[in-house]
C-alpha positions as a Markdown table, in Angstrom:
| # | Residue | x | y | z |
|---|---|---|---|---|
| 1 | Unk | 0.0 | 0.0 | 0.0 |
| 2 | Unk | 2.7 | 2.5 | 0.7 |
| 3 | Unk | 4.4 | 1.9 | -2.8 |
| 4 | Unk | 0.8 | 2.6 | -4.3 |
| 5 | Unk | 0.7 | 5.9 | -2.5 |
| 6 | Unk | 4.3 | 6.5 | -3.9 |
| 7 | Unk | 3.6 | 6.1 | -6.9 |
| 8 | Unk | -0.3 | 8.0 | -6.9 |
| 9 | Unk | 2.6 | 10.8 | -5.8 |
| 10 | Unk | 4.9 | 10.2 | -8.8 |
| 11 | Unk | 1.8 | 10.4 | -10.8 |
| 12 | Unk | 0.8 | 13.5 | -9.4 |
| 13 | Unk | 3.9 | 14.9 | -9.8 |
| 14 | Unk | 3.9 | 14.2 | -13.9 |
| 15 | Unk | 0.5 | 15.6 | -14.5 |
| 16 | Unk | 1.8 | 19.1 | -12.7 |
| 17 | Unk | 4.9 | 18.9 | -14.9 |
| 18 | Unk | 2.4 | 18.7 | -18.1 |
| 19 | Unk | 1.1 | 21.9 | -16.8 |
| 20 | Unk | 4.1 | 23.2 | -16.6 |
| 21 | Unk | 4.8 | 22.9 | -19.7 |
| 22 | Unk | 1.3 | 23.8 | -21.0 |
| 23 | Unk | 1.7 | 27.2 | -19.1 |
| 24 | Unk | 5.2 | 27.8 | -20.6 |
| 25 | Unk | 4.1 | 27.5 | -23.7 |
| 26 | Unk | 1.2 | 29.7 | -22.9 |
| 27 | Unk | 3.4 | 32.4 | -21.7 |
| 28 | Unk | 5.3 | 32.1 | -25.0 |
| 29 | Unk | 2.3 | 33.1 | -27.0 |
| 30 | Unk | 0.4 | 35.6 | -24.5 |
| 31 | Unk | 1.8 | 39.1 | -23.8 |
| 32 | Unk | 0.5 | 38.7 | -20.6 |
| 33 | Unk | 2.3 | 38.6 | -17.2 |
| 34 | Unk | 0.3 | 36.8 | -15.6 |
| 35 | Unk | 0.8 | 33.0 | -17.1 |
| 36 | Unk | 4.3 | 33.4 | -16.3 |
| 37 | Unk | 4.1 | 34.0 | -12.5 |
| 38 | Unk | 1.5 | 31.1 | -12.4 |
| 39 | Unk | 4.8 | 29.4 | -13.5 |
| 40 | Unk | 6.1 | 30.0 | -10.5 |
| 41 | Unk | 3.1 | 29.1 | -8.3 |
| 42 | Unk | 2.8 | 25.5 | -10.4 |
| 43 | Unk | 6.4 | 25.1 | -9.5 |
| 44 | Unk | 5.9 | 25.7 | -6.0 |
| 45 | Unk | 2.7 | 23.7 | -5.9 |
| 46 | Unk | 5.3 | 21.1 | -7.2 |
| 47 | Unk | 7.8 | 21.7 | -4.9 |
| 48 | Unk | 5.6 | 21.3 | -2.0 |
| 49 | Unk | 4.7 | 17.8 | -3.0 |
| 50 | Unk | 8.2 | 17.0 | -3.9 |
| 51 | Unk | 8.1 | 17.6 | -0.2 |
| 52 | Unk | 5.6 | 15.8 | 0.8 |
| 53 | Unk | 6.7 | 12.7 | -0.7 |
| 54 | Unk | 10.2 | 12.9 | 0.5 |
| 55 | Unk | 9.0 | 13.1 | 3.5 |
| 56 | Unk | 6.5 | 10.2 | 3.5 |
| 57 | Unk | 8.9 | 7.9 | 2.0 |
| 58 | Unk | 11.2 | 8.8 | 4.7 |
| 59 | Unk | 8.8 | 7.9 | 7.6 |
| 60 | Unk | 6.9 | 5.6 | 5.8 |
| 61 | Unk | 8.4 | 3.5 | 3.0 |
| 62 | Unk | 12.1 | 3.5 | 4.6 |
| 63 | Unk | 10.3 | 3.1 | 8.1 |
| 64 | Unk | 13.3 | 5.5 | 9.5 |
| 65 | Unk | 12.5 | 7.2 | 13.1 |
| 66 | Unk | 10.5 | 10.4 | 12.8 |
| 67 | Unk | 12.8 | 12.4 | 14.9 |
| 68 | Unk | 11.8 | 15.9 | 16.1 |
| 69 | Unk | 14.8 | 17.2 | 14.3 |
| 70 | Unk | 13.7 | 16.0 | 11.0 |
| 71 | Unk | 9.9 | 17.0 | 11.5 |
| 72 | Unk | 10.9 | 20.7 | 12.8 |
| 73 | Unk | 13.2 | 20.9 | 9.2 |
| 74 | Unk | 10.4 | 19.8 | 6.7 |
| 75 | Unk | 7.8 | 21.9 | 8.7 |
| 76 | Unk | 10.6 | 24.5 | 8.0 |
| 77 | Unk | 11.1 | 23.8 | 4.7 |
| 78 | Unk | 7.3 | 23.4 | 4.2 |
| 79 | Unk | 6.5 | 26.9 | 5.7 |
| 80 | Unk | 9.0 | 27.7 | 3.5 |
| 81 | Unk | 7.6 | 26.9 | 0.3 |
| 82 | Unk | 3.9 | 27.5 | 0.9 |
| 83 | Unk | 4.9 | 31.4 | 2.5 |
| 84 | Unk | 6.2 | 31.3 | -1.5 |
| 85 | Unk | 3.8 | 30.0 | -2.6 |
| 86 | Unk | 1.3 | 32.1 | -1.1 |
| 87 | Unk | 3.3 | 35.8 | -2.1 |
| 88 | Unk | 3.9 | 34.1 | -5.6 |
| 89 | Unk | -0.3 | 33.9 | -6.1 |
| 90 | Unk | -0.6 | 37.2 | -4.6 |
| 91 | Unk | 2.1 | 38.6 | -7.9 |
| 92 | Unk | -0.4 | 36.4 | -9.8 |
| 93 | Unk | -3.3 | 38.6 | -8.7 |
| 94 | Unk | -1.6 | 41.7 | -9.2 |
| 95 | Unk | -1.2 | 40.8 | -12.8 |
| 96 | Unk | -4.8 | 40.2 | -13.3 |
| 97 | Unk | -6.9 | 43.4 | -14.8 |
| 98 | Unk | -10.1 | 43.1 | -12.3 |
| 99 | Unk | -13.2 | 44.6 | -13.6 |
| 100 | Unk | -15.7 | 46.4 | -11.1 |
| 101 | Unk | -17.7 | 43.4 | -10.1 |
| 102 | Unk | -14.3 | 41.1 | -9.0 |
| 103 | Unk | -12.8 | 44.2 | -6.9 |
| 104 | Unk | -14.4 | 42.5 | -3.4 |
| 105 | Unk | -13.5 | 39.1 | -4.6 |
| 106 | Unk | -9.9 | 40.0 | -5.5 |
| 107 | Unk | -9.8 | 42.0 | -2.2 |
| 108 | Unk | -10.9 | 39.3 | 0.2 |
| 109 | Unk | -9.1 | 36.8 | -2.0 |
| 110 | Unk | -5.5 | 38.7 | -1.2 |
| 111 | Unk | -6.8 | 39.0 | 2.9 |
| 112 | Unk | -6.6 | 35.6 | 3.1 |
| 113 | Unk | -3.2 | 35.6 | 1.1 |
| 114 | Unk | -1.9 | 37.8 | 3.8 |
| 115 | Unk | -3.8 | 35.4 | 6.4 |
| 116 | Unk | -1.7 | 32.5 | 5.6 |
| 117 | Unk | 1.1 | 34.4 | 4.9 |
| 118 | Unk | 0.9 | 36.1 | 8.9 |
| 119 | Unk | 0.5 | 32.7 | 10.2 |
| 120 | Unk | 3.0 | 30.7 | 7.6 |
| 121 | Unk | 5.5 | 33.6 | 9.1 |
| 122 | Unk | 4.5 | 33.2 | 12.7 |
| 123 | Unk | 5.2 | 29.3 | 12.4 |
| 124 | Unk | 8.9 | 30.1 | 10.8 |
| 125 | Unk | 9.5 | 32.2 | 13.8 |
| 126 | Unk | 8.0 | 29.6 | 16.5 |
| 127 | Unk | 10.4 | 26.9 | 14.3 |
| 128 | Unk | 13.1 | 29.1 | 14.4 |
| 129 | Unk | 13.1 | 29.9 | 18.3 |
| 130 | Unk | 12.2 | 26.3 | 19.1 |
| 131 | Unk | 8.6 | 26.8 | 20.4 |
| 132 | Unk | 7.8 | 23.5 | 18.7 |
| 133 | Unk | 5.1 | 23.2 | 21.0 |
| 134 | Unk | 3.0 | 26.9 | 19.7 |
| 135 | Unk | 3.1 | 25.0 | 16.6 |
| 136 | Unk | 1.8 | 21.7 | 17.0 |
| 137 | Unk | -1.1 | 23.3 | 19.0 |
| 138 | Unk | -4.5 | 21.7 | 17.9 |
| 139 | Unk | -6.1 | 25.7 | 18.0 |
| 140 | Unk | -2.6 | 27.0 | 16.1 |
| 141 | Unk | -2.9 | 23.9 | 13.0 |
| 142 | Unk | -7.1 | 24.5 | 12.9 |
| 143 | Unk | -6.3 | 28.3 | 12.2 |
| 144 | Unk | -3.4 | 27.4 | 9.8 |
| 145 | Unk | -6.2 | 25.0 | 7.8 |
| 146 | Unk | -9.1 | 27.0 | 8.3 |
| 147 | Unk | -7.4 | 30.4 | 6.4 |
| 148 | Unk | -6.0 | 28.1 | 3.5 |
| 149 | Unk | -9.8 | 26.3 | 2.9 |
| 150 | Unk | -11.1 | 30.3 | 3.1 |
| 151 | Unk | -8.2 | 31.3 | 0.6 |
| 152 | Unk | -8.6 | 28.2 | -1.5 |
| 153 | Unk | -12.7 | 29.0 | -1.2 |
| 154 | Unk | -12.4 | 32.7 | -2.5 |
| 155 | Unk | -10.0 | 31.5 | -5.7 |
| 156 | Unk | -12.5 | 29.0 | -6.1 |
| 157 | Unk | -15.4 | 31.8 | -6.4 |
């Protein structure tokens, strides 16, 4: 079962290459701005599960000892990439042209950028100082996952 979850992540990983690619091209035939920093937000998204699966095979496939050294670097490295990821969609938005009725959409949609980005900071800084326990509060990971569903929610509108 573990090998079929590394590979649904290999998988995973080659359909957001394609896109990649698709969006590169993209950029080669728009004037636009705006496919070229979703570039960089597709790579991110990529890098992020690059993570992820690096991780799980780690702990999972290799069966090596989850120590708190290696979980405090990749939530480093994870906080990381998605604090990124998240300024990388906010350049995306910015080189969108919003008509009237998308100005409170676009408006809320960058709040909850700078949400995750405020909290995404605050979790480097707890990693950083070793307040390992801030982080892996139950209250501190509900906010963290309740601002990226809002953020994901308002992209989605």
């Amino acid at each position: 079962m573990k090998h079929f979850i590394l590979l649904v992540y290999i998988l995973i990983f080659s359909t957001g290459f394609a896109s990649l690619a698709g969006l590169g091209v993209l950029s080669l035939r728009l004037a636009s701005k705006f496919p070229r920093r979703l570039i960089i937000v597709q790579a991110l998204f990529i890098a992020n599960l690059a993570l992820i699966a690096v991780y799980y095979y780690m702990v999972q496939v290799l069966s090596l000892v989850a120590s708190v050294q290696v979980d405090t670097l990749f939530s480093f490295a994870a906080a990381l990439l998605n604090l990124s990821l998240y300024l990388g969609i906010i350049g995306s938005l910015d080189a969108l042209q919003i008509n009237s009725k998308g100005k409170k959409l676009y408006f809320y949609s960058k709040v909850g950028c700078y949400l995750c980005i405020t909290l995404l900071s605050f979790q480097i800084f707890a990693l950083l100082f070793g307040w390992l326990s801030i982080v892996q509060n139950i209250f501190y990971q509900a906010a963290i996952y309740l601002s990226v569903a809002a953020t994901m929610a308002l992209f989605g509108s």
